[in-house]
N, C-alpha and C positions, 0 to 999 in steps of 0.2 A: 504494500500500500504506500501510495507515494506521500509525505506527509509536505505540507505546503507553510511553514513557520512562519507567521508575522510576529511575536513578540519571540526574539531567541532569550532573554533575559530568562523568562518564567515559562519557555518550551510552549507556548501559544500558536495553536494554529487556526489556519484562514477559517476550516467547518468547526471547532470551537467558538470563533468569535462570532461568525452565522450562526449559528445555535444561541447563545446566550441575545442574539438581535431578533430572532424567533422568537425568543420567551421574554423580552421587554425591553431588552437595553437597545437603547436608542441614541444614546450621545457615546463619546470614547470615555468621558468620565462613569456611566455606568456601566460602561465591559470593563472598565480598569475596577469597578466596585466587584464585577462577579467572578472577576478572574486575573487581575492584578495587571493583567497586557497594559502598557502604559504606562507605567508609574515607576519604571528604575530610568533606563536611559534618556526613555523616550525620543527615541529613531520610530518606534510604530506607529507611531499617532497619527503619522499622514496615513499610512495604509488601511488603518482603524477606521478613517473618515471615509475612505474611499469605498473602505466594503461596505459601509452604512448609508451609500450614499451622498455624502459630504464632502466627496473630493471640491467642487466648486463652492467655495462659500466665498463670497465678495467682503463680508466683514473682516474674515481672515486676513486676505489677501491685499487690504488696506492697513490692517494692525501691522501684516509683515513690512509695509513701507514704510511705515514710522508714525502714522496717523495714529494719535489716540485713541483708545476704545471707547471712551466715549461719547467721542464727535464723529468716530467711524459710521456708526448709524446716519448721521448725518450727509455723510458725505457717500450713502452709496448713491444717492435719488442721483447728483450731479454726474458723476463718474460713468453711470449707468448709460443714463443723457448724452452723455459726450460719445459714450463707446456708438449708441447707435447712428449720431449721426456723421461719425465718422465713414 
């Protein structure tokens, strides 16, 4: 069986963290509650968002530029704005 590891820290794999998204967790702070994936290095936590869904989050992706969290909220309406009419 091939196993597919996203957290190597605490041996975490990818049908693990699907499972525990099955039965409720929905953010990477609640798979890091049900199964600790996330909470030593954290290298997983982009892959965490990605299998939940969450690879695109624009709040994120502003926090990573330097923008406040938050005025990040504020500032995705504009960002958003400009991306379309670009």
């Amino acid at each position: 069986m091939n196993r597919v590891y996203v957290c190597s820290c605490f041996g975490v794999t990818e049908k693990q963290v699907k499972e525990h998204a099955d039965a409720g967790a929905h953010t990477p702070r609640q798979i890091a509650s049900a199964c600790k994936a996330g909470t030593d290095c954290g290298s997983c936590v982009r892959r965490i968002q990605a299998i939940l869904g969450r690879g695109n989050c624009p709040r994120r992706e502003l926090v990573d530029r330097g923008v406040p969290a938050l005025a990040a909220e504020t500032a995705i309406a504009p960002v958003t704005a400009l991306g379309e009419a670009a």
